[in-house]
Each structure stands twice: as C-alpha cells, then as structure tokens.
C-alpha positions in Angstrom: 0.0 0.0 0.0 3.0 2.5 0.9 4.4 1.4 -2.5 1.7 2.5 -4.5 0.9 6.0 -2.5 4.4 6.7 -3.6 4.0 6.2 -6.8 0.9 8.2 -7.4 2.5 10.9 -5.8 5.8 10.6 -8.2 3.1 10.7 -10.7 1.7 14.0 -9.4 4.9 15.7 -8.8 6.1 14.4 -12.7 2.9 16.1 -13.9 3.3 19.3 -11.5 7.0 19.8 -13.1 6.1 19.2 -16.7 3.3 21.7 -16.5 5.7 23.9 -15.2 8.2 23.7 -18.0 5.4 24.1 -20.6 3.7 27.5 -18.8 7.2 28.4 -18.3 8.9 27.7 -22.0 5.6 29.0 -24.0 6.6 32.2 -22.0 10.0 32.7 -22.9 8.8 32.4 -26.7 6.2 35.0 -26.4 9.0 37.5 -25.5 11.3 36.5 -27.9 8.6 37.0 -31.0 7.3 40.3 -29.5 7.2 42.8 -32.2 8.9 46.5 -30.8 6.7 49.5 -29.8 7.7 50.9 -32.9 7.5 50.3 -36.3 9.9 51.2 -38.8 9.2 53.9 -41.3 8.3 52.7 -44.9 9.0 54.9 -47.8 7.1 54.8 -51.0 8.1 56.3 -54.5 6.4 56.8 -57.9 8.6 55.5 -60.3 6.9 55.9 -63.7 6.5 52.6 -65.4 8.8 51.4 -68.9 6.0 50.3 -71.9 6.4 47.2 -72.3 6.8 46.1 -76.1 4.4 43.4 -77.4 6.4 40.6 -79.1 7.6 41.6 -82.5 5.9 38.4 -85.2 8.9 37.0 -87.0 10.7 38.9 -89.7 10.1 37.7 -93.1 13.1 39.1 -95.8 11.4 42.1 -97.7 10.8 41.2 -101.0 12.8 43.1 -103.4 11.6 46.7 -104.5 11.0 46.7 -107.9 12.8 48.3 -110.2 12.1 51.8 -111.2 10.8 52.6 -114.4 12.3 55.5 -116.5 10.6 58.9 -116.7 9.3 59.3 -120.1 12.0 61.1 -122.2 12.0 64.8 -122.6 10.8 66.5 -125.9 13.2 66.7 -128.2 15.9 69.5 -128.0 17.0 71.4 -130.9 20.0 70.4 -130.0 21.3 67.0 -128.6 24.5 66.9 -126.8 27.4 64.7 -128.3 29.8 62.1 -126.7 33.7 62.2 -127.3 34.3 60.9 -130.6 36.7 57.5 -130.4 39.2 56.8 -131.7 37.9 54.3 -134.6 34.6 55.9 -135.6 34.0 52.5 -137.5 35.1 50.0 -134.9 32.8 52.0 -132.3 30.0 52.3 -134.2 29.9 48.4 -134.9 30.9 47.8 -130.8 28.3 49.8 -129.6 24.3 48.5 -129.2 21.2 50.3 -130.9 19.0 52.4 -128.5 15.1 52.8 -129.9 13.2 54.9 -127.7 9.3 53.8 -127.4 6.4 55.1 -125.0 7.5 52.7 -122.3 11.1 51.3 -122.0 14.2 51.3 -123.8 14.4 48.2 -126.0 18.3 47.9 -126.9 19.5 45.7 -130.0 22.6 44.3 -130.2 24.7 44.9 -133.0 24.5 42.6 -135.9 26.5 39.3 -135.8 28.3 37.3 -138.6 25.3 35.9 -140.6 24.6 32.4 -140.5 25.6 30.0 -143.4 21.9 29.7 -144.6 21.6 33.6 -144.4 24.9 33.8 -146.7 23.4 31.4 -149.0 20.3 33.1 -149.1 22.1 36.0 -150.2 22.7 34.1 -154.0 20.2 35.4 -157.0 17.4 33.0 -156.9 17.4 30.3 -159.1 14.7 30.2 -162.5 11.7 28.1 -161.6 11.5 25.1 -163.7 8.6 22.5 -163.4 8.7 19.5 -161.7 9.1 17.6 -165.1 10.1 18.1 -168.2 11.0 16.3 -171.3 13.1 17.5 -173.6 13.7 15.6 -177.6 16.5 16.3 -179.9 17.5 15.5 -182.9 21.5 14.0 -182.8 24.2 14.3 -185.8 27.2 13.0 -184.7 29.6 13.1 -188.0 27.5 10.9 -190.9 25.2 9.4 -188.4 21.9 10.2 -186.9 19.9 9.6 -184.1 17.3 11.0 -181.6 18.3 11.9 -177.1 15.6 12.7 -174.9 16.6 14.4 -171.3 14.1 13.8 -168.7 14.4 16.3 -165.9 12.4 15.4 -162.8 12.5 17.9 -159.5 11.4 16.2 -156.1 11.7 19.1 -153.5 15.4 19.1 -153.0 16.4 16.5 -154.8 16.6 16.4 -158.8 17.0 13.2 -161.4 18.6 13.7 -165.2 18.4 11.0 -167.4 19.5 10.8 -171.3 18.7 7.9 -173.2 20.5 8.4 -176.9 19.9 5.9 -179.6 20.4 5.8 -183.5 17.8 5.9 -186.3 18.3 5.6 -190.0 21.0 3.7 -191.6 22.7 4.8 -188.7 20.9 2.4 -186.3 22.9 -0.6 -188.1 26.3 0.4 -187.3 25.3 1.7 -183.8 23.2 -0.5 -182.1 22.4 -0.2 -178.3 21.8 2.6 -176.4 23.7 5.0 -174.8 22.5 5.7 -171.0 23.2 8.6 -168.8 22.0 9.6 -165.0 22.7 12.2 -162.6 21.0 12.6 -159.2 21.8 15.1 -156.3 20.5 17.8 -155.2 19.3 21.5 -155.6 20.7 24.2 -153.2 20.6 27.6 -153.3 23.5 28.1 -155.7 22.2 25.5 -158.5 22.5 21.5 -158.7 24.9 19.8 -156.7 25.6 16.4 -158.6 25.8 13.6 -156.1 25.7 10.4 -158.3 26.4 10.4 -162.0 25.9 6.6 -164.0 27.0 6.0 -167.6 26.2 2.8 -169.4 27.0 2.6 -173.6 25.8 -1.3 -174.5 27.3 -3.3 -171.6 29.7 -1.4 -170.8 28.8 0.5 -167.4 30.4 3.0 -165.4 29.7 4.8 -162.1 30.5 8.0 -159.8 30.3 9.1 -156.9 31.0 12.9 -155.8 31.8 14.0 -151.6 31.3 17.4 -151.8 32.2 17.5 -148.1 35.6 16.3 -148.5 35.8 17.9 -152.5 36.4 14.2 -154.0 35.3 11.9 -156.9 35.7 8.4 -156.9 35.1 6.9 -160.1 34.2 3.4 -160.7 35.1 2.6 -164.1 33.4 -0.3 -166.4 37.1 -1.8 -166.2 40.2 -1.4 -163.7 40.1 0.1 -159.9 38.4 2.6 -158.8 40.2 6.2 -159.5 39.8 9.3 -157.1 39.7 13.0 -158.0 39.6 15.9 -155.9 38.4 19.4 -157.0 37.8 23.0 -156.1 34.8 25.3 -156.1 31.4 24.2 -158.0 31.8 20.8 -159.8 28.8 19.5 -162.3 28.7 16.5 -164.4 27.9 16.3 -168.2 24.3 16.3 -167.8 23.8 18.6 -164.8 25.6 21.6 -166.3 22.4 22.1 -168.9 20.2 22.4 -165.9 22.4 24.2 -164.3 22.9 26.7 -167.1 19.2 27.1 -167.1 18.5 28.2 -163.3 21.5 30.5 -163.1 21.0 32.2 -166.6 21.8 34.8 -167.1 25.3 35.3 -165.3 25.3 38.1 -163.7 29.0 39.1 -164.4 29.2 37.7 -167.9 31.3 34.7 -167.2 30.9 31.3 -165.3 33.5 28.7 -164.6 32.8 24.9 -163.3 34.5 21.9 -163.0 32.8 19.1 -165.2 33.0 15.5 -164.9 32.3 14.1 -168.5 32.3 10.8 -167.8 35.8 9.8 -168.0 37.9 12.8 -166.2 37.7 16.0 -164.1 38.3 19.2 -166.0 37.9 23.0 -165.2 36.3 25.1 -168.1 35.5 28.8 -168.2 32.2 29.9 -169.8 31.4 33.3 -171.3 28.5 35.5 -172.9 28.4 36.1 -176.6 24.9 37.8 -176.3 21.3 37.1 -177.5 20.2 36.1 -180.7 17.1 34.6 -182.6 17.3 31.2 -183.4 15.3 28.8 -185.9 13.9 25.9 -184.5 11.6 23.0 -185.0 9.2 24.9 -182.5 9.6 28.3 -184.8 12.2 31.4 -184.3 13.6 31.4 -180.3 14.9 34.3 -178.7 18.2 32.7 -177.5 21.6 33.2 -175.2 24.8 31.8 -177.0 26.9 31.3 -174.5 30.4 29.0 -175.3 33.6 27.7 -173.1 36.7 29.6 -174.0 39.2 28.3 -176.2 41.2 25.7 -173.6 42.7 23.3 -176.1 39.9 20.8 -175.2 37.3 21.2 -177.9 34.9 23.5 -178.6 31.9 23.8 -176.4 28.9 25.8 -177.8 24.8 26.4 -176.2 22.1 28.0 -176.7 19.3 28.7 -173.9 15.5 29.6 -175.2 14.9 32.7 -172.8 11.2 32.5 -173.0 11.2 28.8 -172.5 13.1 28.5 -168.8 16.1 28.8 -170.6 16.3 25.2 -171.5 18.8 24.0 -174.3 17.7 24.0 -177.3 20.8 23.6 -179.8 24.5 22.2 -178.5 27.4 21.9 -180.5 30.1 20.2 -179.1 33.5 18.3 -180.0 34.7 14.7 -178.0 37.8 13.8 -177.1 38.7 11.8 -180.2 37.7 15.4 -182.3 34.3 14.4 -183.5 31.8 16.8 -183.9 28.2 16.5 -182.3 25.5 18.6 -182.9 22.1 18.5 -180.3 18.3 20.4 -182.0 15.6 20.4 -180.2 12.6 18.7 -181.7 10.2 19.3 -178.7 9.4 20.1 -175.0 6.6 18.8 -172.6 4.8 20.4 -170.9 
C-alpha cells in the first residue's frame, strides 16, 4: 500500500514539473517574438512605369523593290549633246548597241553578228523556176550518123533526177546498135545543182561516180580497172547537170561562169562566157536565145544555146569529143 501511495504521488509531482516547463517555456517564446513599440518607417516612391513592347511576329526578308521605271523622255531639243568621238569611228560604231526609244522602256538591239551560213546562202540570186518535169527531144548528128536523145528532168523538193537515153535511127541504127544511157542525181541548193551520183552505161559497158562534196572528192568506178579518185575545187557538175544548171543561173550576172565538169571519163575545169542574145530557128519556130560558149582551152569546142522565153532550156549544142568528133544536139520538142 505504501508502495503504490508513492507512486501516485511521483506521478503528481512528474505532472506538477512538466506543466511547469510548458507554462514556463511558452513564455520565454512569447517574449522572444514580441514585435517592438515601434514600427519602422516605410517609404514609398512613384517611379513611372517602362511600356512594355508586345512581341515583335517573325521577320520575313522584304521582297525586293522593284525596279524603277524611267521617266518618259523629254521632248526633243534642238539640239542634242554629243559624246567624245573615239578613236575608230567605225570599230565603235559596230561595238556599240542600238537604242530605240518607245512610250514605255528602252528596247536595246545588239549589234548585228556574222550571218549564219543559210543567211549567206540566201544571199545568191534565186534560181529560175523550172517544173517539176520536163521532157526535152533532140534531134542528134554525130559526123555521118543520126539519131534522136531525150533528157528527162524530174525535180522532187530538194532532190533532182537527169536521165538521157541516146539511140540511133536511119541507116545509122545498123552500125550503132544499143543505147547510150546517162544519170545524174543530187541535189538543188541555193547556188544550182549539186551532182551527187552520175551513172553512164554505152551497150554493156557501165560506169559509175560518186562525188563527196564534203571532202571535195570523186571516186570513179570505171566499167574496167580500180576505182580512180579525183579531188576538186569550187562548183563541180557533171555532163548532164551543167544544162540544168545553165538554165537556173542564166543569165550570169557578171558575164562569165567557170565549173568543173566531170564528163564521164575525167575532171576538167572550163570557163564559160557571154556572146549575147540572138534569134534562133527551130523545130518549134524562131527562139529568142543566149549563145553562151567555153573559152578556147585546147579541149574542144563547147557551144549552147538557152530559149529565154522557154526557162532557158537547151535548145541547140554543139560540141566536139575527145577523139575530135563533132556533135551537134536540135531540139525537136518540150513537154509540158
């Protein structure tokens, strides 16, 4: 019993002494948070306010200004103010560019350049219009013998087609039997024909050519042996194509021609020149003609005649071979 009255009084005085501590240590805070008898003076001051910029959008590059457009030109002056002369009045005058004033803007042309090769070809006379086909008949002496040629001429756009086809008649026709065959083909440029294939065939005997104007060469391909090469200068025609091309380019315009012909056998360079107009009989009545005639080379004589009204086609030839014979060609007819 005395053990357990001691203990409830422990247990008063534990509780006495902690109530103590707590009334005593809530005490000692109060003072230490106390705030002072005074407060301490606060100052306030206007300070005016910086704007405050609204966020710039992102920048997009400005497109380019455009470009400014001339003022109209001024009325003209009386007088118009000159540049220094230069040195090479010619030289500066081709340098400089063209200026043509219009309403709106200056439109500047640059000076003229070399002209192209189909501008310089341009620049030949134009060639005499001849049909698309034509037949041509003559009447042949060649020494005591007789006989009749017809010359077909047939024009396909650019390209062209001569064929001969000589035979003789009479009494004639027993000692010269066969037929004597010629062909040219090529083509037609600005400055006439340019032969590209010529074929010659007597009986059965048969030669051919071939022409490279790109390289200025012949080959020939004769009926017998190897094949022979030529090369030439300038404009080169064949025995049949310099008729035709007689006819578009007539009348020369400085009074003299000069080609190189390929008659078959060899090359050769002849010169041709103008003996004038002159009326001429024919089997179709009296022609209005020009004689022209190859200058005296050594090589035989060379003569034609070209009807004026009549696309100045052949219409008599008189010509010598290479063994001295004579040969004479009269026109009997044309068609169309």
């Amino acid at each position: 019993m005395a053990r357990g009255a001691r203990a409830w009084w422990l247990a008063v005085v534990g509780s006495l002494l902690l109530h103590a501590a707590l009334l005593g240590g809530l005490r000692w805070t109060q003072l230490q948070w106390q705030a002072p008898s005074e407060s301490p003076a606060i100052e306030a001051r206007l300070v005016p306010m910086k704007p405050v910029a609204a966020p710039r959008p992102p920048v997009k590059p400005a497109p380019p200004p455009p470009r400014a457009r001339p003022a109209p030109p001024p009325p003209p002056a009386e007088t118009v103010a000159e540049a220094a002369a230069p040195e090479s009045p010619d030289a500066a005058a081709a340098a400089m560019p063209v200026v043509t004033v219009t309403d709106e803007l200056p439109v500047i042309e640059a000076p003229p350049a070399n002209p192209p090769a189909a501008e310089a070809e341009a620049a030949w006379p134009p060639l005499n219009a001849l049909p698309p086909r034509l037949d041509l008949r003559f009447q042949v002496h060649y020494g005591l013998a007789r006989g009749e040629q017809t010359l077909v001429w047939i024009n396909e756009g650019e390209a062209y087609t001569l064929t001969s086809v000589a035979s003789a008649t009479g009494l004639a026709g027993v000692f010269y039997r066969g037929r004597f065959v010629q062909t040219s083909r090529g083509r037609i440029t600005p400055r006439g024909l340019a032969p590209e294939e010529f074929w010659d065939q007597r009986g059965d005997k048969r030669s051919s050519a071939r022409f490279d104007s790109a390289n200025d060469t012949l080959t020939l391909t004769p009926a017998k042996g190897a094949p022979r090469h030529f090369a030439y200068q300038g404009e080169v025609q064949d025995a049949l194509s310099l008729f035709f091309q007689l006819a578009l380019t007539a009348p020369p315009g400085d009074g003299a021609l000069a080609y190189t012909v390929f008659n078959g056998k060899k090359l050769r360079n002849y010169a041709y020149e103008v003996r004038g107009e002159t009326i001429l009989e024919t089997a179709l009545g009296a022609l209005r003609t020009l004689h022209l005639a190859r200058r005296d080379d050594g090589d035989g004589r060379f003569e034609i005649w070209l009807a004026i009204d009549r696309y100045y086609l052949p219409v008599r030839v008189l010509r010598s071979d290479d063994r001295g014979s004579d040969m004479a060609l009269e026109l009997l007819s044309i068609s169309p």
